[in-house]
C-alpha positions, 0 to 999 in steps of 0.5 A: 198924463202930462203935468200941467204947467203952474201959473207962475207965483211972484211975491212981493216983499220990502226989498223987491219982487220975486218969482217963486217957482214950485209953490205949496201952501204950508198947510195941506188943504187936501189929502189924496186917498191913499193918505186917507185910507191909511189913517182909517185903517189907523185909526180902526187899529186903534180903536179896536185895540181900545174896544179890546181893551175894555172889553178885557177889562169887563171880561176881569172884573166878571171874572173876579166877581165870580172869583169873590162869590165863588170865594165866599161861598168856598168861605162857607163851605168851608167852615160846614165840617159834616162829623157824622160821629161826633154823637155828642155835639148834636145835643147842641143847638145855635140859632144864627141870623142872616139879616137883610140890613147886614152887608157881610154875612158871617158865620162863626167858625168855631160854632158852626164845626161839628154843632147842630145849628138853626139859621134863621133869615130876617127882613127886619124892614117887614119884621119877618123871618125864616127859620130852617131847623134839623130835627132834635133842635130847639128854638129860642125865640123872645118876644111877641110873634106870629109862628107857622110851620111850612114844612117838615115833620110837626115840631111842638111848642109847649107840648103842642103839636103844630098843625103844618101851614096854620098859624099860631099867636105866641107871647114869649115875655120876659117875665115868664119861663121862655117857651121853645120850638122844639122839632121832631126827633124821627128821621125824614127823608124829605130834601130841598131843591132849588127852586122850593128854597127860592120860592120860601124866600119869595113868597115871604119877602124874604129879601136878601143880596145873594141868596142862591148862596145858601142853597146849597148851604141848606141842601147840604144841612137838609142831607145831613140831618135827614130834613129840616123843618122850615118855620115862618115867624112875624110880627103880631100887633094886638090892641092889648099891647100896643095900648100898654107901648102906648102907655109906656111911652109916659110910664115904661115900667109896665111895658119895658119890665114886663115885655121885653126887658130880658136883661131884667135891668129897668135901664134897658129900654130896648133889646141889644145884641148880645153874646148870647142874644141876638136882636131880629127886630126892635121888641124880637130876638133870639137866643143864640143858646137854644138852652138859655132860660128857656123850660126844658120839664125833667124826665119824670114831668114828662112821664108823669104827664103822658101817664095822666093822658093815657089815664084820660084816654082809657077812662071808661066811666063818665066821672071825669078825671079830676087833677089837682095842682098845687105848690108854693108861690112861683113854683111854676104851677101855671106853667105847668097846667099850660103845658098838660092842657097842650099835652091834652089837646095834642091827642091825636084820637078824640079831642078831650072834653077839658074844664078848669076850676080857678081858684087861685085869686091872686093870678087866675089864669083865665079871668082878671085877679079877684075872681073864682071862675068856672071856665068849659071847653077849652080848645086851643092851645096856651102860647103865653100868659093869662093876659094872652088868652082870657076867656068869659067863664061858664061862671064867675064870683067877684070875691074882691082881693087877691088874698083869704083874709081870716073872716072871709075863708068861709065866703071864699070856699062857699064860692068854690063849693058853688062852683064845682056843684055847678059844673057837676050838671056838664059832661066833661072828661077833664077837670083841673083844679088851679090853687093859690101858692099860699102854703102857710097857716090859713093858706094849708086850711083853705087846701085841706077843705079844697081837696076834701070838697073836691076829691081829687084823681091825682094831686100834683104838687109842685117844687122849684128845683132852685136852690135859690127858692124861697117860698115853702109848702109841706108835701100834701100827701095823704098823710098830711091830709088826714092830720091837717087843720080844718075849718070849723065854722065851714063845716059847721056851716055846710054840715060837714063831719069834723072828722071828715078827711078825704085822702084817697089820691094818687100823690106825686111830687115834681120837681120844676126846673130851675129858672130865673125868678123875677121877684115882683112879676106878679103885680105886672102880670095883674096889671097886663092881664087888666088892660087885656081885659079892659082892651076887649072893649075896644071899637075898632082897636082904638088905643083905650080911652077914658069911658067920657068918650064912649057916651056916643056909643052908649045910649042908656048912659045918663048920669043923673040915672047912675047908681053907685054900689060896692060889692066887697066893702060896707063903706058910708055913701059920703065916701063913695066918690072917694073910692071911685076915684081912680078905681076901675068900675064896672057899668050894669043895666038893672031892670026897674024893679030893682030901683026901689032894692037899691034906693033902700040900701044905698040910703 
């Protein structure tokens, strides 16, 4: 194909005309085929080569975070040293706490190697938590809580056994012996799989970034120490306690000293990690020492307690087995009767038949102080003090103080009298008695009278293990019962012969263990136990309230119908608004016929 001619170009400049053959523009307006396709093709190299590029870069960084995980789980199996023949390190037992708030999640080294070891996972946002837990181990956990086994052989508490999947109210203070979890000692070949320990974390919002991380972390733990025992713990909100918080943000001594103070440093408002103490949640913690103030009864508590249940069990006559329970002031009495009462409820055969004679005034373990109770058919098991677990007694005497003053040992041991010819109309197979700590002059005759009245089966007396320990009683054995002081005008009273001695019991003298002694924690103790009375009350779990706002509820409540009276003082009506004030009263609905009774005695 011939060349077209080009149509000549002639340009026109300031010193003449000229004519231009072969003219282009010196910008290329069209670009032929081949030039395009060759710059596709260039430009498809390149973006291939970018798109590489990226892709190999997205290809390294999976890669290394495969190789970070894959490190920090190497990290962990790492610091898991399996000595299968190191016998004696397994009696130790360290809790560790893998949070939700943490970002790393470390592990010590030196206390994992060759150590028997709890790991606990926390979501501190809903206040709950996992514990995995090999068996032989113990679990110190302080605060208030709600604990459930999921899985595993049934560990105890407190001489307990816990029944899988049901849940259990637990009262962990600071001012009473610290209880542990404790799990079975026997061997179980029960294992983990992957999805069961997923599901744990799931079904209980256990929210943690990696947790297939410790899957095969705790399958190994699992194979290792023949199973594991799985618990599951939360935050428990009673009206009682919220009140005293409540109260406390005026007046923290209750609340901080009583609750939660660990340190027992009134300038601890709150619970910190520690070396030996590790914060869950604000009010729970742990301890990372399973041993640390937590109660751990003697070989020969332990015997002498199941000797006791075995005697239980085998009694063939109708007379219950009668236990006597005595020693100084914070000798650990109630803790002890806590810890046969589980004992007795954890029998497997026939559920005894258990009833409780409180005669200790000063700290009742059922009823608010100042009272002498009766308290029948004990079923449940004790996770705390009195203030956790007050019941209505069968029957009850106001005696009106926390102590036998002279003149009134003998109103004190008629209401005892009273009391246990009261309950010889029940069949029970158990009776306990609880006694005052008062192991000195009047305190020893008001005993003398209590065993002789009563007739114990066995007398436990109790005895701190403390070096520290200062209150002291004599041993109250036989002997000492029959030279013992006695009260004239009692027996006087009650025809009782004055060479009447009673000493036909089986004696036995324990030795509690040692324990921080918080001098003091009694009148707390009294206090608490009244707000959890009073707290019962409550509608609808209201925080409490001055009794002004509970007209509306009370329809018999005029006060110009009021009657004001004292049970334990004789005291001139003038004063009685006085007394009143400030003081903690009782509101009773009197029939008609006693109008005209109380008119004549109050004028």
């Amino acid at each position: 194909m011939k060349k077209s001619k080009e149509t000549p170009v002639i340009v026109e400049t300031s010193v003449g005309k000229f004519l231009l053959r072969d003219f282009r523009p010196p910008i290329q307006l069209r670009t032929s085929p081949r030039k395009k396709k060759t710059k596709l093709k260039k430009e498809i190299k390149r973006l291939d080569e970018n798109t590489l590029t990226l892709l190999t870069n997205k290809k390294q960084q999976q890669q290394q975070q495969k190789k970070k995980q894959k490190k920090k789980i190497n990290k962990i199996k790492k610091q898991l040293n399996f000595n299968h023949n190191n016998e004696q390190q397994e009696k130790n037992s360290i809790l560790f706490i893998i949070s939700n708030d943490e970002q790393e999640n470390h592990l010590n080294d030196d206390d994992l190697t060759n150590s028997r070891y709890n790991l606990c996972f926390v979501n501190s946002k809903t206040r709950r938590g996992l514990i995995f837990s090999p068996r032989s181990s113990r679990i110190s956990l302080l605060g208030i809580f709600s604990l459930t086994q999921l899985f595993g052989p049934s560990a105890s508490l407190h001489g307990f056994n816990l029944e899988l999947l049901k849940s259990y109210s637990i009262y962990n203070l600071s001012s009473q012996s610290l209880m542990s979890i404790e799990t079975a000692t026997f061997f179980s070949k029960c294992s983990f799989n992957e999805n069961q320990i997923l599901s744990f974390f799931n079904d209980y919002h256990i929210e943690l970034s990696l947790p297939e991380i410790y899957i095969e972390f705790i399958q190994k733990l699992a194979k290792f120490h023949h199973g594991l025992s799985v618990f599951f713990i939360e935050q428990l909100e009673t009206t009682w306690i919220e009140s005293m918080k409540e109260f406390s943000n005026n007046n923290n001594h209750l609340s901080n000293q009583w609750l939660f103070n660990y340190n027992n440093n009134d300038d601890d408002e709150q619970l910190e990690n520690t070396d030996v103490f590790k914060q869950l949640w604000p009010g729970m913690g742990a301890f990372k020492d399973s041993y640390h103030h937590s109660i751990i009864y003697s070989n020969e508590i332990r015997s002498t307690t199941d000797e006791i249940i075995s005697r239980l069990s085998n009694k063939t006559i109708d007379d219950p087995l009668i236990v006597f329970v005595c020693g100084a002031k914070d000798s650990g009495k109630s803790t002890y009767l806590r810890y046969l009462i589980n004992k007795c409820l954890s029998q497997t055969d026939i559920l005894p038949k258990i009833t409780f004679l409180d005669c200790d005034i000063g700290q009742s373990e059922f009823t608010p102080s100042g009272s002498i109770s009766l308290i029948h058919n004990i079923i449940k098991p004790l996770f705390g003090p009195s203030a956790s677990h007050l019941k209505k007694p069968l029957k009850s005497f106001y005696f009106g103080n926390i102590k036998v003053e002279n003149d009134k040992i003998l109103n004190y041991l008629d209401y005892v009298k009273l009391l246990y010819d009261y309950i010889k109309n029940y069949q029970h197979d158990l009776l306990l008695i609880n006694t005052m700590g008062w192991g000195s002059d009047t305190g020893l005759i008001i005993m003398k009278e209590l065993i002789d009245l009563i007739k114990p089966t066995i007398l436990i007396q109790l005895r701190s293990s403390s070096p520290y320990f200062r209150h002291t009683m004599p041993d109250i054995n036989p002997q000492w019962s029959i030279n013992a002081s006695i009260s004239n005008i009692y027996r006087q009273t009650n025809k009782i012969p004055l060479s009447y001695s009673y000493n036909e019991y089986d004696y036995n003298l324990l030795l509690t263990p040692i324990r921080q002694h918080n001098y003091g924690k009694s009148n707390l103790t009294r206090q608490a136990c009244l707000w959890s009375y009073f707290s019962q009350i409550e509608i609808k779990q209201l925080i409490i309230k001055p009794l002004i706002d509970y007209i509306n509820y009370i329809e018999i409540l005029k006060f110009e119908k009021i009657g004001i009276g004292l049970l334990h003082r004789q005291i001139e009506p003038k004063y009685l608004l006085q007394v009143l004030n400030g003081s903690i009263i009782a509101l009773c609905r009197i029939k008609h016929d006693m109008v005209i009774t109380l008119i004549f005695i109050f004028t």
